[in-house]
PAFINU-795697 format. One record per residue: residue number from 1; residue in three letters; x, y, z of N, C-alpha, C in turn. Coordinates in steps of 0.2 Angstrom, whole numbers, plus 5000, padded with zeros to 4 digits. Example, Ala and Ser with C-alpha at 12.3 -4.5 7.8 and 13.67 -1.06 7.14 Angstrom:
<sites>
i_aa_n_east_n_north_n_up_ca_east_ca_north_ca_up_c_east_c_north_c_up
1_ALA_5066_4972_5039_5062_4978_5039_5066_4984_5039
2_SER_5064_4989_5035_5068_4995_5036_5064_5000_5039
</sites>
This chain:
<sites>
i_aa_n_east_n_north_n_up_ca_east_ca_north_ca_up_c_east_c_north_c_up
1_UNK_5177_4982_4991_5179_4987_4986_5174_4992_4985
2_UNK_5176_4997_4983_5170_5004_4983_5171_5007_4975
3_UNK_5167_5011_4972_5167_5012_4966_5170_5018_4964
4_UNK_5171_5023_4968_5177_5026_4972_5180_5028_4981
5_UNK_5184_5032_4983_5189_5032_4988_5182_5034_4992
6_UNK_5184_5033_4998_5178_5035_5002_5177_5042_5003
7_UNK_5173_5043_5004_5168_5050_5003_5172_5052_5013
8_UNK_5174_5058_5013_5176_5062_5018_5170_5064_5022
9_UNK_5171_5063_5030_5163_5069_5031_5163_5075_5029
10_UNK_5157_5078_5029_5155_5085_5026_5149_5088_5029
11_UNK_5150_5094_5031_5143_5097_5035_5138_5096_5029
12_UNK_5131_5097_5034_5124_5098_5031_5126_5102_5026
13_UNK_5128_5106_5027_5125_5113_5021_5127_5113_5015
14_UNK_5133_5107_5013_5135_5105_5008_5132_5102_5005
15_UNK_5128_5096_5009_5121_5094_5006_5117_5096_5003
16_UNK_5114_5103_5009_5109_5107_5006_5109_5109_5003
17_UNK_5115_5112_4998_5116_5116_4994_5119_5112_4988
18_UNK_5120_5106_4988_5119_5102_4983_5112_5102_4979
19_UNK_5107_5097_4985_5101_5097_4983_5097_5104_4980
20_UNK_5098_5107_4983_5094_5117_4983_5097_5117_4975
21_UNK_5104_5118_4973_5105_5122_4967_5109_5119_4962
22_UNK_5116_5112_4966_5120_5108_4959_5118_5103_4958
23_UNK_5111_5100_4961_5108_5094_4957_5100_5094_4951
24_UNK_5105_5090_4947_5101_5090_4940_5099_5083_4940
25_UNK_5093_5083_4937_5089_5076_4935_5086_5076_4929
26_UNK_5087_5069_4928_5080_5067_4923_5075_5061_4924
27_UNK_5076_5060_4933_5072_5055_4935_5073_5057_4943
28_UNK_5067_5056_4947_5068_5057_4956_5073_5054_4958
29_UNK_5076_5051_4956_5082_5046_4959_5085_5047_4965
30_UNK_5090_5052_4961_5095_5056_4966_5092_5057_4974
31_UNK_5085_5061_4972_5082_5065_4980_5079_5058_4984
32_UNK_5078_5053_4980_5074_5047_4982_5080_5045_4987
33_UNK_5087_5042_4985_5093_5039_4989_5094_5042_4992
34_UNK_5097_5050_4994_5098_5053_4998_5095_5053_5005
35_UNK_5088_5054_5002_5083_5054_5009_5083_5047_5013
36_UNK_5082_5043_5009_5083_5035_5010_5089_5034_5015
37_UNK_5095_5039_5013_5101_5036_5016_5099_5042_5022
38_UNK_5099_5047_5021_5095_5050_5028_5093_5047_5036
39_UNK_5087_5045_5032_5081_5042_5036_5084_5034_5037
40_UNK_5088_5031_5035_5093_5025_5038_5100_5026_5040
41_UNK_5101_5034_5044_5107_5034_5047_5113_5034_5042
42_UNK_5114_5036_5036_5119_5036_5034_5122_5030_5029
43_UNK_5119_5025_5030_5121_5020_5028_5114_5015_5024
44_UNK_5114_5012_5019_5110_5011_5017_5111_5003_5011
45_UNK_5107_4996_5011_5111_4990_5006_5108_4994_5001
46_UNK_5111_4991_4995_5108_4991_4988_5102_4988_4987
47_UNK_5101_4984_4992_5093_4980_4988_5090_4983_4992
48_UNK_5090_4988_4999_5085_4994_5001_5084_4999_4994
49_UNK_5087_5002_4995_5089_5007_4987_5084_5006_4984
50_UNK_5086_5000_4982_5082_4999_4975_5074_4997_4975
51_UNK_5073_4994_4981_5064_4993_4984_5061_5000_4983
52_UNK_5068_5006_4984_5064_5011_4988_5063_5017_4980
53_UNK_5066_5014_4975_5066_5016_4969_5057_5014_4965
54_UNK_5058_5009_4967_5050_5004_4965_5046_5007_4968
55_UNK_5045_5009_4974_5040_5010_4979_5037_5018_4978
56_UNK_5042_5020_4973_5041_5028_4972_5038_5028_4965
57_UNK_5040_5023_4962_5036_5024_4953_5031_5022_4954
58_UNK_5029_5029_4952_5021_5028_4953_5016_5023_4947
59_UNK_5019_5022_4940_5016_5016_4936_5020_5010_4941
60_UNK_5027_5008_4943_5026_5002_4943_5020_5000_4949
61_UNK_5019_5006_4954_5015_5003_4960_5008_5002_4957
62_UNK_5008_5005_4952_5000_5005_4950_5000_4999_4946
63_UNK_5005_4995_4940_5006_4990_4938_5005_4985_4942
64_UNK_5009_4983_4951_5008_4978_4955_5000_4980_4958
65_UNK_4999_4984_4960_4990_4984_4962_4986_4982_4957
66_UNK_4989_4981_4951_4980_4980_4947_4986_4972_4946
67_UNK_4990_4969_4946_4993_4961_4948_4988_4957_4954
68_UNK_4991_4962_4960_4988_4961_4966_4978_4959_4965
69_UNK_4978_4964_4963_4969_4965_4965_4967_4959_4959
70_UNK_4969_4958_4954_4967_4952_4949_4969_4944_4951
71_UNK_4975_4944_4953_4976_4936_4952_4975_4934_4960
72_UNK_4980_4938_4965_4981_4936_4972_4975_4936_4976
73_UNK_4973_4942_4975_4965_4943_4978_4960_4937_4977
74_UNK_4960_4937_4970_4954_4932_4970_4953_4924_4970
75_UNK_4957_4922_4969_4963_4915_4971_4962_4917_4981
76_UNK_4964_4919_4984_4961_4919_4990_4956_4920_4993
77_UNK_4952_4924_4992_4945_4925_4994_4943_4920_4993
78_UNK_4944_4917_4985_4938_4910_4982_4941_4904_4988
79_UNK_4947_4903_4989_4948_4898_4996_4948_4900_5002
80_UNK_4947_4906_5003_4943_4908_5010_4949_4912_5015
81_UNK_4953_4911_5012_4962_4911_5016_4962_4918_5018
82_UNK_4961_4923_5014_4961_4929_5016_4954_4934_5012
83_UNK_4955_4940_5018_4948_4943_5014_4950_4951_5014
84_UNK_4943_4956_5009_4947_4962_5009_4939_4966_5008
85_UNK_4941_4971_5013_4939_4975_5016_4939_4982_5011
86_UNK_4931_4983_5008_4932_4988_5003_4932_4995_5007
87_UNK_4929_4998_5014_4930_5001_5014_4935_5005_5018
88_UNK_4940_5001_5021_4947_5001_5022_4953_4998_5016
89_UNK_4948_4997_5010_4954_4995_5006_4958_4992_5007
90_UNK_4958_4985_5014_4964_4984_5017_4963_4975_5016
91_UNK_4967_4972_5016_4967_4968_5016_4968_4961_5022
92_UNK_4965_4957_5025_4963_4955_5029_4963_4947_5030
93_UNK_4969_4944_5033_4972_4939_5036_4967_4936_5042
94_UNK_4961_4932_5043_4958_4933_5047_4960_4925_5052
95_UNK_4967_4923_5053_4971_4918_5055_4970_4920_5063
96_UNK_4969_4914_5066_4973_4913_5074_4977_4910_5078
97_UNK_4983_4909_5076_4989_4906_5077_4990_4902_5084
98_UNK_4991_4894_5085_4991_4893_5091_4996_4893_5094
99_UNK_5001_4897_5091_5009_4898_5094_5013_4902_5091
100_UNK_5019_4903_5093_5025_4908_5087_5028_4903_5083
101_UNK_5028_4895_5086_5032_4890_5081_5025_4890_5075
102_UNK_5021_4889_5076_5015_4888_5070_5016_4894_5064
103_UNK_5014_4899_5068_5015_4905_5062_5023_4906_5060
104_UNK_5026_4904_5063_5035_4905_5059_5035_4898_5055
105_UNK_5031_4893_5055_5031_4890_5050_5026_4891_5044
106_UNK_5022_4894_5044_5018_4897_5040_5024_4900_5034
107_UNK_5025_4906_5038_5031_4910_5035_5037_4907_5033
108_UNK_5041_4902_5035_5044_4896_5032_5043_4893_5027
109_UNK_5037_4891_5026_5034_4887_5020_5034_4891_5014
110_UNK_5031_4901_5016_5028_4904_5008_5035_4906_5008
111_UNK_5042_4909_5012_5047_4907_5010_5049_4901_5003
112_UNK_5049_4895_5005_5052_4889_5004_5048_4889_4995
113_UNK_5042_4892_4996_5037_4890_4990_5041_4898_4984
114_UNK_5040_4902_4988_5045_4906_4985_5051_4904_4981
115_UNK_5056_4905_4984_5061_4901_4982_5062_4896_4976
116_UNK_5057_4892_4977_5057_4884_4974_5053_4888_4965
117_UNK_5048_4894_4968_5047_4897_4961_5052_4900_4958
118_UNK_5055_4904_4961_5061_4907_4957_5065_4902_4954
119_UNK_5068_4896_4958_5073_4892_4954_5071_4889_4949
120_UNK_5063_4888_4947_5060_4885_4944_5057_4888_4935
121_UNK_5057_4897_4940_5052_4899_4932_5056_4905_4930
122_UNK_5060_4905_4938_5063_4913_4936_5066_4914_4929
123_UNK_5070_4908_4927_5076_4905_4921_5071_4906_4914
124_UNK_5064_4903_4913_5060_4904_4910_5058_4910_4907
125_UNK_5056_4914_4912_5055_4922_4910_5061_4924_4907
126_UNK_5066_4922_4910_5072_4928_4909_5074_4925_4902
127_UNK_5073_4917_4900_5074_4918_4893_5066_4919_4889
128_UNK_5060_4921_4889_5057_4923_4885_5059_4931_4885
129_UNK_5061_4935_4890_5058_4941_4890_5067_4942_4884
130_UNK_5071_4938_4884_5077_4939_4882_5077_4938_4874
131_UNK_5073_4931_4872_5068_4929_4866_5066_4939_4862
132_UNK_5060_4942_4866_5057_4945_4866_5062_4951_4862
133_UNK_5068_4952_4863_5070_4961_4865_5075_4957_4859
134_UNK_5078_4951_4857_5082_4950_4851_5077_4950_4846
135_UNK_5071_4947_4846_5068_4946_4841_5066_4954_4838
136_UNK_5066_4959_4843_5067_4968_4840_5071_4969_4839
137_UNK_5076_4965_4839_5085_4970_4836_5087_4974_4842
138_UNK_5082_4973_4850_5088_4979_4854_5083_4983_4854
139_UNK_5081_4985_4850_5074_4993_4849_5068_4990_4851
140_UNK_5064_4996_4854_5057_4998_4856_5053_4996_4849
141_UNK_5049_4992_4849_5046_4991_4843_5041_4997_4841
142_UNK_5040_5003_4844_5037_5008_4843_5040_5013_4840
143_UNK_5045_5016_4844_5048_5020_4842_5053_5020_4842
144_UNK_5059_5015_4840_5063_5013_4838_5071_5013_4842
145_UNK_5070_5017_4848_5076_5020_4851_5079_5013_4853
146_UNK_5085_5013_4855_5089_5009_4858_5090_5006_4862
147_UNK_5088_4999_4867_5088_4998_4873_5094_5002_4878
148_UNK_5100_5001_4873_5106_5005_4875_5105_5012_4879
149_UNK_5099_5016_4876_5098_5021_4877_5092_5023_4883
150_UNK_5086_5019_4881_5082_5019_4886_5079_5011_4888
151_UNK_5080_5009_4894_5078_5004_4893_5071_5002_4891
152_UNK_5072_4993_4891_5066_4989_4888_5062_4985_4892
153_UNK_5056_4988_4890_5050_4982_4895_5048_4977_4890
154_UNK_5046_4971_4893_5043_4966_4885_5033_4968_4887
155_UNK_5031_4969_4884_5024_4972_4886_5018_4967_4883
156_UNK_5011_4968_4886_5008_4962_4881_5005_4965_4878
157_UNK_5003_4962_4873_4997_4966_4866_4994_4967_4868
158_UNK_4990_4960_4870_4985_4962_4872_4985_4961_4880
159_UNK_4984_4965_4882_4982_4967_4891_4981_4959_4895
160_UNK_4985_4960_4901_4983_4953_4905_4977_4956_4909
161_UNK_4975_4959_4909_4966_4962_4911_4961_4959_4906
162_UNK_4964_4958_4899_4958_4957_4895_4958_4948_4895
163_UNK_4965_4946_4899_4963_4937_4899_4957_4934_4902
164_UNK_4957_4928_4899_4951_4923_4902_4953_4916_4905
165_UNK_4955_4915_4909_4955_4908_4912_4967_4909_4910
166_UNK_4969_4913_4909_4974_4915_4906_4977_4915_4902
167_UNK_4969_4914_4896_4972_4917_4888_4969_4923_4887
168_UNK_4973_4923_4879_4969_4928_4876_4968_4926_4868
169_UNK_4964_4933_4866_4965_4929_4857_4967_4937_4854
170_UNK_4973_4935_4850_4977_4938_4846_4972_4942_4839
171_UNK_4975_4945_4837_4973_4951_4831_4970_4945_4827
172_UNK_4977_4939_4826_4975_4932_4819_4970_4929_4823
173_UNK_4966_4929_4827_4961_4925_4828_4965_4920_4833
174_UNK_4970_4919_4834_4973_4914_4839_4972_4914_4844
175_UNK_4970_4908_4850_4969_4909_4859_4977_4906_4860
176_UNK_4977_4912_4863_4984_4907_4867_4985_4912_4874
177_UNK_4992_4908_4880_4994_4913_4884_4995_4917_4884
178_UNK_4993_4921_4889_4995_4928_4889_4999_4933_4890
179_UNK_5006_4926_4892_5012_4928_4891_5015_4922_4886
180_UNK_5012_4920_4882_5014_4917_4876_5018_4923_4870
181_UNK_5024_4922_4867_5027_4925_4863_5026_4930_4858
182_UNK_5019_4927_4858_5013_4930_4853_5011_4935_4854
183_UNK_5012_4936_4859_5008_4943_4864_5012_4946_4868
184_UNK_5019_4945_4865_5023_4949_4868_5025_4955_4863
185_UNK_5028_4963_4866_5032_4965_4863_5035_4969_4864
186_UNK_5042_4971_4861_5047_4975_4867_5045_4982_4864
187_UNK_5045_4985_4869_5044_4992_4872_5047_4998_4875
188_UNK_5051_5003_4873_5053_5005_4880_5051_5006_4885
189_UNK_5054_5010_4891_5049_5012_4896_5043_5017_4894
190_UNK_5046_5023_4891_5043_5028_4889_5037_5026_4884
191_UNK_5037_5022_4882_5030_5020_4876_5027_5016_4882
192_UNK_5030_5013_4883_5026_5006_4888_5020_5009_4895
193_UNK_5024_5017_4895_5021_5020_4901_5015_5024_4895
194_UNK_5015_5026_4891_5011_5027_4887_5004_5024_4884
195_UNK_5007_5019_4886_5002_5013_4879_4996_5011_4884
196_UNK_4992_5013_4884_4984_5013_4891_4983_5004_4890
197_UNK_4980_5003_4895_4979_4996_4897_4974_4992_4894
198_UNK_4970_4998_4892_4963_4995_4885_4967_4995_4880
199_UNK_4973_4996_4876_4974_4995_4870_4978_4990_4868
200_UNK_4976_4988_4862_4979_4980_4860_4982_4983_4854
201_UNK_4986_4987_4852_4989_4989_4846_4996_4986_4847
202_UNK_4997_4980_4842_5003_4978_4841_5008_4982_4835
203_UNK_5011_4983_4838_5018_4986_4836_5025_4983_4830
204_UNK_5024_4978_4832_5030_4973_4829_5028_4976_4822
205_UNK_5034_4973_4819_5035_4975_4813_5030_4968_4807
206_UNK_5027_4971_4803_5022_4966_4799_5021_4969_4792
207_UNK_5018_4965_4787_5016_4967_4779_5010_4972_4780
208_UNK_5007_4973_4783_5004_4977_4785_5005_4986_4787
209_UNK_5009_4984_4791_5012_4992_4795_5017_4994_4789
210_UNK_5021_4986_4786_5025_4992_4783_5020_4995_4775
211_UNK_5017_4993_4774_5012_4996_4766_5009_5003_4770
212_UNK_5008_5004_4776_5006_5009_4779_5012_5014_4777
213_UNK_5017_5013_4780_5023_5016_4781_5027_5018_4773
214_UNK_5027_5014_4768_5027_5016_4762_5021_5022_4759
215_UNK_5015_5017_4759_5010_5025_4757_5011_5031_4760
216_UNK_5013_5031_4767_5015_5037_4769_5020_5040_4767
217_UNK_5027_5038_4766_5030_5040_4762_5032_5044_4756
218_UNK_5026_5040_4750_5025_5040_4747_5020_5047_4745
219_UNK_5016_5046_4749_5011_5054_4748_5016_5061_4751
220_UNK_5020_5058_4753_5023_5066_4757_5027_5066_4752
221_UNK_5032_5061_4749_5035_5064_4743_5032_5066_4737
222_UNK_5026_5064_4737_5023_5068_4730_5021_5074_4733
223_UNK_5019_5073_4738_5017_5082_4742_5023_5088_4740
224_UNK_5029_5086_4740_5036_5089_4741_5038_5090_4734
225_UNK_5035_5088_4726_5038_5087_4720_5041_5083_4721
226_UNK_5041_5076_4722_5045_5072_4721_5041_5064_4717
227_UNK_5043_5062_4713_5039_5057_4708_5042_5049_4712
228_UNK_5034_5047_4714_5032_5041_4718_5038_5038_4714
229_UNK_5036_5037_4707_5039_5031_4704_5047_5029_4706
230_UNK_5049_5037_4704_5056_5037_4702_5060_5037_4711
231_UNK_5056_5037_4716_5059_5039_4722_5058_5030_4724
232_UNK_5051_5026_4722_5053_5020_4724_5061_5015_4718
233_UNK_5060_5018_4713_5067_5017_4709_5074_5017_4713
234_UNK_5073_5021_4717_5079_5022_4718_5081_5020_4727
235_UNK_5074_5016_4727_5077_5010_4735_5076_5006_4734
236_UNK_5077_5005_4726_5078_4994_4725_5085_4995_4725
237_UNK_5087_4987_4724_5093_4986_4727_5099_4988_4722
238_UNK_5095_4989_4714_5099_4991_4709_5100_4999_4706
239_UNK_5094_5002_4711_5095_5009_4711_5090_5009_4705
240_UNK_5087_5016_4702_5083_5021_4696_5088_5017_4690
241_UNK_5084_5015_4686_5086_5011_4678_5088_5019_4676
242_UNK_5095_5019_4673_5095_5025_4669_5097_5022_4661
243_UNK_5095_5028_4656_5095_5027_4650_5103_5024_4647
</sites>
């Protein structure tokens, strides 16, 4: 099944003249597929696509390189497995296989270990991060829009840069993981790409943010003629006492 009738052939120029002047974006998507399906002859799977969507965002490739360079990197070096080459930046499997059966078993095995993690943790993440975005109502705990509308990342407060041994310690003084619930919070994309790697500003809703949020309130309405008192009177649940 197709999601509509099949597409007819069509000269280049209709192409060209898509891309040149009837296509609109609000994200490289469109020009990123195209080319893709291009430079693959016409044809192209959805899980090409979608690598080749990852492989162009520029935060998420920066996101997986500072992954890579923290946990894999140094987990290998320290067992000797693999090494990395600062002035080639490259990375360096210094193995010598005594056959093709040997190394397709290698490759067999971090398959198999693969696997064996996804059926095992994949389910875990996918109910914390799902934990995470209900305990927001759906919304960006910063700036409130709609998953509906923009999607959700679950984010940490405090940075997995700033772990140690794989905790952290929260605002209350608490050590815990780093992807412990306590240190999660949902995000959009748009804030999440925002929010720099050094800051640990939790967002969730608290006694604290909201007394911000009233004071603030509250001075802009006296700023306007409007009396604190009689403006907080009339958001209780009984409304402004009248005589």
């Amino acid at each position: 099944m197709t999601d509509s009738p099949e597409v007819a052939p069509y000269p280049g120029e209709r192409l060209l003249q898509f891309v040149r002047h009837r296509m609109t974006m609000s994200s490289p998507y469109q020009p990123l597929v195209i080319r893709a399906l291009i430079e693959s002859g016409g044809r192209c799977s959805a899980d090409h696509l979608a690598r080749t969507l990852l492989i162009a965002d520029r935060f998420a490739v920066s996101r997986a390189k500072k992954i890579l360079m923290r946990w894999p990197r140094r987990t290998l070096l320290k067992h000797g497995i693999a090494g990395y080459d600062r002035a080639s930046r490259e990375f360096v499997l210094p193995v010598s296989f005594r056959s093709d059966d040997e190394r397709a078993a290698v490759v067999a095995e971090c398959m198999a270990a693969i696997e064996s993690w996804d059926g095992r943790e994949a389910r875990k993440v996918a109910s914390r991060f799902f934990s995470v975005i209900e305990r927001a109502g759906g919304r960006c705990e910063a700036c409130g829009v709609l998953g509906s509308i923009r999607p959700l990342d679950v984010d940490h407060i405090v940075p997995q840069a700033k772990a140690r041994s794989g905790k952290v310690r929260t605002a209350l003084g608490e050590l815990v993981d780093v992807d412990d619930e306590r240190n999660l919070q949902a995000l959009c994309t748009r804030c999440n790409r925002g929010k720099r790697d050094t800051s640990t500003f939790d967002f969730r809703p608290s006694s604290d943010h909201l007394a911000d949020s009233i004071r603030l309130i509250l001075g802009k309405a006296e700023a306007v003629g409007i009396d604190p008192v009689e403006l907080l009177a009339a958001v209780t649940l009984e409304g402004p006492q009248k005589p």
